[in-house]
GUDRENRO-570362 format. One line per field, with one value per residue (C-alpha): x, y, z; residue number from 1; chain. Coordinates in steps of 0.25 Angstrom, whole numbers, plus 2048, in hexadecimal, padded with zeros to 3 digits. Each point is the difference from the previous one (the first is absolute). Last residue first. Example, Ala and Ser with C-alpha at 12.3 -4.5 7.8 and 13.67 -1.06 7.14 Angstrom:
# GUDRENRO-570362
X: 837 7FA $
Y: 7FC 7F2 $
Z: 81D 802 $
sevo: 2 1 $
zaba: A A $
***
This chain:
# GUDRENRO-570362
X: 528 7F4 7F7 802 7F2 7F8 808 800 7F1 803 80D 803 7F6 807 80C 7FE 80E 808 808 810 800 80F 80C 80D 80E 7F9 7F4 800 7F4 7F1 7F6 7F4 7F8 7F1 7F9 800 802 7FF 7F9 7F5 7F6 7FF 7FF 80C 800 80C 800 80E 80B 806 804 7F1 7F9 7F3 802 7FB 80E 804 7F3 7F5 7F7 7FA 806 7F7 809 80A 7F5 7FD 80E 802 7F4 804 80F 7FA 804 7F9 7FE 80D 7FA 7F4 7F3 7FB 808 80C 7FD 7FF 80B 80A 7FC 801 80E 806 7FB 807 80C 801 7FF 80A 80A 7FE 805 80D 800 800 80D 809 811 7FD 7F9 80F 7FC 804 7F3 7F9 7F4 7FB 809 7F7 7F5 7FF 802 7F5 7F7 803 7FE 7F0 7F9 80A 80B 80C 809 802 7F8 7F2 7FA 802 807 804 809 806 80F 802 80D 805 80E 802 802 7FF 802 7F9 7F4 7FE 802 7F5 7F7 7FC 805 7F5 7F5 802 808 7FF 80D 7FF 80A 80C 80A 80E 808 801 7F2 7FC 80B 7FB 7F2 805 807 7F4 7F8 808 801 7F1 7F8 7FE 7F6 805 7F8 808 7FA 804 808 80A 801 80F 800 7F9 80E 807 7F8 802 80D 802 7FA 809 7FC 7F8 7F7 7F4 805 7FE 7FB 7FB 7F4 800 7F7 7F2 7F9 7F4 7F1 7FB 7FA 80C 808 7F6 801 80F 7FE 7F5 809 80F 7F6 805 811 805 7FA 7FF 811 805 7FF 805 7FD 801 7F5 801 7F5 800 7F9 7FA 804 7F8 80B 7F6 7FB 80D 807 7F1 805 80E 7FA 7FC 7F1 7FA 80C 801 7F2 7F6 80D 804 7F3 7FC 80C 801 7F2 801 80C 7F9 7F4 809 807 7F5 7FB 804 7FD 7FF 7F7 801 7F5 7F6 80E 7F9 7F1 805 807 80A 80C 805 800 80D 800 809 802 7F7 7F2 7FF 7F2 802 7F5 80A 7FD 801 80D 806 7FB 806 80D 808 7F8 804 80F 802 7F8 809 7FD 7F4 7FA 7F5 7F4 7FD 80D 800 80F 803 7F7 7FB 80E 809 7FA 801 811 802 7F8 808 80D 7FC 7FD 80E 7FF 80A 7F4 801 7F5 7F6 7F6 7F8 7F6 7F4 7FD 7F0 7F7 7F8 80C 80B 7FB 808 80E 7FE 7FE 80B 80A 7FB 803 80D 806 7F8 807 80D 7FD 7FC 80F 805 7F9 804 80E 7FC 7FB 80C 800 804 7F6 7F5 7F2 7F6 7F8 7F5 7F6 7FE 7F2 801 7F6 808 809 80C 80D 809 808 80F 807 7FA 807 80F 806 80F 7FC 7FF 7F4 803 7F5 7FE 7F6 809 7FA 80C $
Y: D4E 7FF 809 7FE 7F8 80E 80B 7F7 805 80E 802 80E 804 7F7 803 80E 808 80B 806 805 807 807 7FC 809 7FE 808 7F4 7F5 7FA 7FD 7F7 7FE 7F5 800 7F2 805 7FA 7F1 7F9 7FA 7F7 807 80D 809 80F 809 80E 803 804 80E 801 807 801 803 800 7F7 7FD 7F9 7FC 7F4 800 7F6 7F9 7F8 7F4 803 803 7F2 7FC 808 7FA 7F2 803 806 7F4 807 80C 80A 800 807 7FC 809 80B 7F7 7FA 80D 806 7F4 802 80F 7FF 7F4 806 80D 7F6 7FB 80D 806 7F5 803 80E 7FC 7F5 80C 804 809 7FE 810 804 7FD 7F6 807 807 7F3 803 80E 801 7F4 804 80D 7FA 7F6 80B 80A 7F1 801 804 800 807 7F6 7FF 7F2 7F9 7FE 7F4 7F1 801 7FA 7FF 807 801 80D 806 7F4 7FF 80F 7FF 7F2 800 80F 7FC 7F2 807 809 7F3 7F6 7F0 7FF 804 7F6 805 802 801 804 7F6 804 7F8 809 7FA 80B 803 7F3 800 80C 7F9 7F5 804 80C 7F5 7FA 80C 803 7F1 7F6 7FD 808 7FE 802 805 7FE 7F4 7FA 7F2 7FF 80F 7F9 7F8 80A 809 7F3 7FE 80F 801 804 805 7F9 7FF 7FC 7F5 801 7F1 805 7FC 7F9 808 804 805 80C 7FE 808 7F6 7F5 80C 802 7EE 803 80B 7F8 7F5 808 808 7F9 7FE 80B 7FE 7F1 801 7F3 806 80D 808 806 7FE 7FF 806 7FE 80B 7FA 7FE 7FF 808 80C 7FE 801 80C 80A 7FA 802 80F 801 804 7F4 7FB 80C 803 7F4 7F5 808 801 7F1 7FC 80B 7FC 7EF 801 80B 7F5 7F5 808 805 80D 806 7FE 7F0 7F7 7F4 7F8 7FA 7F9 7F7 802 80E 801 80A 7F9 7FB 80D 803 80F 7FD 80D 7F7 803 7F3 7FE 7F4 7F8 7F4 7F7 80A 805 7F1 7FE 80D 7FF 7FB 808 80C 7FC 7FD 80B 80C 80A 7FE 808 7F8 802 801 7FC 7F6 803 7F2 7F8 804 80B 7F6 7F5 80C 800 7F2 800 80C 7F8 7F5 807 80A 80D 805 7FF 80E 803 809 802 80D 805 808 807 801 80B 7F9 7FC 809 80F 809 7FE 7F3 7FE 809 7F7 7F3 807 805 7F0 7F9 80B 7FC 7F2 803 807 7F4 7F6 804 7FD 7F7 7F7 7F5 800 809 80B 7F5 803 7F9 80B 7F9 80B 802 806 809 7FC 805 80B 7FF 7F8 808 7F5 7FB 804 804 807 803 809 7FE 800 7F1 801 7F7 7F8 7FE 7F3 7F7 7F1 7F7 $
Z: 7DB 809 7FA 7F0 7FC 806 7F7 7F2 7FC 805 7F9 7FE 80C 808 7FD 804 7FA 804 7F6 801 80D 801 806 7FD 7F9 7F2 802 808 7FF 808 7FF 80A 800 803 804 80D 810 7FA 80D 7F7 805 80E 7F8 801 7FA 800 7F9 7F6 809 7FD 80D 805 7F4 809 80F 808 807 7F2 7F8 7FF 7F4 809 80C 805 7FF 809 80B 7FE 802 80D 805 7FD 806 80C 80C 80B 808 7FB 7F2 807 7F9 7F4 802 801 7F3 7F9 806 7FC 7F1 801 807 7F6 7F4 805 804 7F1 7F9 809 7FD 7F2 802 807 7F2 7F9 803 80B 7FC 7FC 80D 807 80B 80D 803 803 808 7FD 7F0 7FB 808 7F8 7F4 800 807 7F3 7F7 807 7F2 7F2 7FE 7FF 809 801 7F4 7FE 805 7FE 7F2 7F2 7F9 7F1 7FF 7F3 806 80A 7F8 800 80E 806 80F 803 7F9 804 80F 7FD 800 7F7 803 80C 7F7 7F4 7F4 7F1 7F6 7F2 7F8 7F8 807 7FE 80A 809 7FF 804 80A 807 7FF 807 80A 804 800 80B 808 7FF 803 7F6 7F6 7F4 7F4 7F1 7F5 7F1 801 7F5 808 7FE 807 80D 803 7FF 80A 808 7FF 801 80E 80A 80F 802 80D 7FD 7F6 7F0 7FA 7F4 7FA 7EF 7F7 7FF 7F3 802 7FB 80A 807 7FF 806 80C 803 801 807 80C 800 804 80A 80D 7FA 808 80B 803 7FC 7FA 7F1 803 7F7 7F1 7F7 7F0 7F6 7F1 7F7 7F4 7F2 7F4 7F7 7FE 80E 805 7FA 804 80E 800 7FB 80E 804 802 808 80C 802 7FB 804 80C 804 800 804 80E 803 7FF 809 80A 800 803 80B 809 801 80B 80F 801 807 808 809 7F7 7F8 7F7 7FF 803 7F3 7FF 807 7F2 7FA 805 807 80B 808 808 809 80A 807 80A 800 805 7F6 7F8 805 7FF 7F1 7FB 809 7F2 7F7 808 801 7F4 7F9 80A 80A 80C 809 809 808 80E 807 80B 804 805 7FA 7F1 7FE 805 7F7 7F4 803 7FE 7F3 7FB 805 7F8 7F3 800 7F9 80C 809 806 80B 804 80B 7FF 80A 7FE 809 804 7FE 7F4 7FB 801 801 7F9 807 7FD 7F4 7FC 808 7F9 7F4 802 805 7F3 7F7 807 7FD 7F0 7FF 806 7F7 7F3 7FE 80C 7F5 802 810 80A 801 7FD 808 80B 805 80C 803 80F 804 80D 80C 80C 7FE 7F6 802 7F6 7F8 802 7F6 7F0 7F5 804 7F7 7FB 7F3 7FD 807 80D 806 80F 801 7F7 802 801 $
sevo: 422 421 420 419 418 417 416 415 414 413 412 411 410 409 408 407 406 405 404 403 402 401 400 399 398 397 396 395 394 393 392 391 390 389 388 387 386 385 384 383 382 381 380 379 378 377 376 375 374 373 372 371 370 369 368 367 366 365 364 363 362 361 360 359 358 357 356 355 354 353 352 351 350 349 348 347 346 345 344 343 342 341 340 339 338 337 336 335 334 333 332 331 330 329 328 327 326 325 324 323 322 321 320 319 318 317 316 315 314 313 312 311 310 309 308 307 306 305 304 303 302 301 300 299 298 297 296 295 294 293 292 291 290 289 288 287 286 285 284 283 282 281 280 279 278 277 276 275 274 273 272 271 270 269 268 267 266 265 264 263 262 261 260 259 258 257 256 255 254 253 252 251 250 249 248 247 246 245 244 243 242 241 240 239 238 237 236 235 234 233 232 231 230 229 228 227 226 225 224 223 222 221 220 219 218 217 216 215 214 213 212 211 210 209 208 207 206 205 204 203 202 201 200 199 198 197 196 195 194 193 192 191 190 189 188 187 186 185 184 183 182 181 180 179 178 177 176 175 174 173 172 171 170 169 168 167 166 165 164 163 162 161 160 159 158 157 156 155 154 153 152 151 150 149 148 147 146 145 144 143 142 141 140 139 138 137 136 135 134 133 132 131 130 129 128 127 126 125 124 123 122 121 120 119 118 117 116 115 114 113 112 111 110 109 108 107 106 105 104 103 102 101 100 99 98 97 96 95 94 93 92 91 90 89 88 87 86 85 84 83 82 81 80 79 78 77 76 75 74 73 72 71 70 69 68 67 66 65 64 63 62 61 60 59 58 57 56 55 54 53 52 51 50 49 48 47 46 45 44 43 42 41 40 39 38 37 36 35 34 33 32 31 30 29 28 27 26 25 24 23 22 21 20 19 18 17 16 15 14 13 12 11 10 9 8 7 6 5 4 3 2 1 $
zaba: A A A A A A A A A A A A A A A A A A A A A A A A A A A A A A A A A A A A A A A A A A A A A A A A A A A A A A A A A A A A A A A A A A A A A A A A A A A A A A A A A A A A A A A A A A A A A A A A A A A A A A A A A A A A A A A A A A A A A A A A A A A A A A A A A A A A A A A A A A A A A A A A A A A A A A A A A A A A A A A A A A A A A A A A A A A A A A A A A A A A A A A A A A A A A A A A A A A A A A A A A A A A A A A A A A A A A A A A A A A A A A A A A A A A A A A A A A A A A A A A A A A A A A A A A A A A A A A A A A A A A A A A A A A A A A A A A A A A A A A A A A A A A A A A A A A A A A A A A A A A A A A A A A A A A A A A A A A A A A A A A A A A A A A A A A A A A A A A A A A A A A A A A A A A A A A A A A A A A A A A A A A A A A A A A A A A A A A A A A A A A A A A A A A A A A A A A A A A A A A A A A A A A A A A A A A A A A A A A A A A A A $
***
């Protein structure tokens, strides 16, 4: 059954019955999990999506029209998120589509480009980069493969180069060994596994044997013991937070003496609060800068936080609120551009919203330079990777705090072009 009133968990109800605006609003389609196995992360991301829709607006909308939200908990279930996207294409004629999880969004891949349906996804698996294959998706952040290659590459030049383990190894020829914790069976989780792997042969850097870790453990000494046998010296968490934070719990528990390096959507505040001591040093990477954080437009992330849902304590907000700000910014400027050119109301718009989509240059959050903390967004339409810059943060002293950025472009320019797609 397709949920149309969701429940937060906190006793919030994010979405009923949406406003009926005036004649000519533009209806995004928001499909989300906040039931499901990533809705550790996904509720926090729908509020943000509920705020920002509000503070577009009461500052204009879309070119003066409302824009209207639709959205709907899938439970982090393929089917239903099919279902869910037919209703948004016949019933509810959106213009352009929100859309969560790798699974879902590869699976509706084919379908929304035949379609020409424009899909932006909190997905960010480099397989939907390459417009020859997916011409109709994008992402917001930079995309999983890319964020797996940055955090190996600077933890190894940052945190292994500059160990006495290191110093160790090259006298007795030995050298660092890397082991992955995911899900194997998840789209998700398992999206940058190649692109890693292939990073670590690279840099010269041994792999061991996965582990197999679900979404939702919440045990995973097997598995951390299971990696000791291999005698790691970094491990790469692929899952999302509360699974991660399992792991690297248990990790600590154990006594695994690896470093530990995470995708976005296993790195949050939460990581932090879960883990304690045992998170002090996690290295991952991020799509914008972190709730609360003082950079450009966070004092309007804040303030909507507390305008539309004051009963959500400010310390359960996260950076996935803030994420959802960078997506429907991208969203609002996309759909303006489109619709200036030729109401998106008149027609089918999907072509002109993904040509505007592909002028972006240098692209930033509500126009404002170093808005979120999100490095500038460029698409091409032969390359819909928004950044080849990665941004690595750690937990240091209990708190998050910018490790490095890195431009893997600029580090490998004659390797950049042959990774678009992975």
């Amino acid at each position: 059954m397709i949920k149309r009133i969701i429940l937060l968990g906190l006793g919030f109800v994010l979405l009923c019955t949406p406003v009926v605006f005036a004649q000519g609003m533009i209806k995004v389609g928001s499909i989300n999990d906040l039931t499901g196995a990533t809705s550790d992360v996904g509720k926090d991301m729908a509020l943000g999506i509920r705020e920002c829709v509000a503070y577009i607006n009461e500052h204009g909308g879309i070119n003066g029209k409302k824009l209207q939200l639709l959205l709907y908990d899938y439970g982090y279930r393929v089917p239903e998120a099919i279902t869910i996207y037919k209703r948004f294409r016949d019933y509810d004629k959106i213009a352009m589509l929100s859309q969560w999880g790798t699974g879902d969004t590869e699976a509706l891949s084919p379908t929304i480009n035949k379609d020409q349906m424009v899909a932006l996804s909190d997905s960010f698996s480099g397989h939907l980069c390459d417009p020859k294959k997916t011409p109709y998706n994008f992402v917001y952040g930079t995309d999983y493969s890319t964020n797996a290659r940055a955090a190996l590459t600077v933890w190894y030049e940052e945190v292994w180069k500059k160990s006495d383990k290191w110093k160790q190894a090259r006298e007795s020829g030995q050298k660092p060994k890397l082991v992955c914790f995911y899900m194997f069976a998840s789209p998700y989780a398992s999206a940058p596994i190649k692109a890693i792997k292939d990073q670590a042969a690279i840099l010269g850097i041994e792999v061991g044997a996965d582990q197999d870790v679900s979404l939702v453990a919440l045990d995973a000494k097997s598995q951390v013991l299971g990696a000791k046998k291999e005698n790691p010296t970094v491990i790469w968490h692929g899952n999302t937070t509360m699974s991660v934070a399992t792991a690297v719990k248990d990790a600590y528990g154990l006594k695994l003496e690896a470093d530990h390096i995470v995708n976005n959507w296993g790195f949050d505040q939460n990581l932090v609060r879960m883990t304690g001591k045992a998170g002090e040093g996690v290295i991952g990477a991020a799509a914008c800068a972190f709730y609360g954080m003082d950079v450009p437009m966070m004092k309007e992330v804040v303030e909507y936080t507390k305008k539309i849902n004051p009963g959500v304590p400010q310390e359960k907000r996260d950076i996935r609120t803030v994420q959802a700000w960078v997506k429907f910014g991208m969203i609002r400027d996309a759909l303006a551009i489109a619709d200036k050119k030729e109401p998106i109301t008149a027609k089918p718009a999907g072509p002109r919203i993904k040509e505007a989509f592909e002028t972006f240059r240098d692209w930033q959050p509500y126009g404002v330079k170093g808005a979120l903390g999100r490095p500038p967004v460029t698409f091409t339409d032969t390359d819909h990777r928004p950044s080849s810059e990665a941004m690595l943060y750690t937990i240091k002293d209990g708190k998050i705090v910018l490790f490095q950025k890195i431009d893997m472009k600029a580090k490998f320019p004659d390797k950049w072009a042959s990774w678009l797609g992975w």
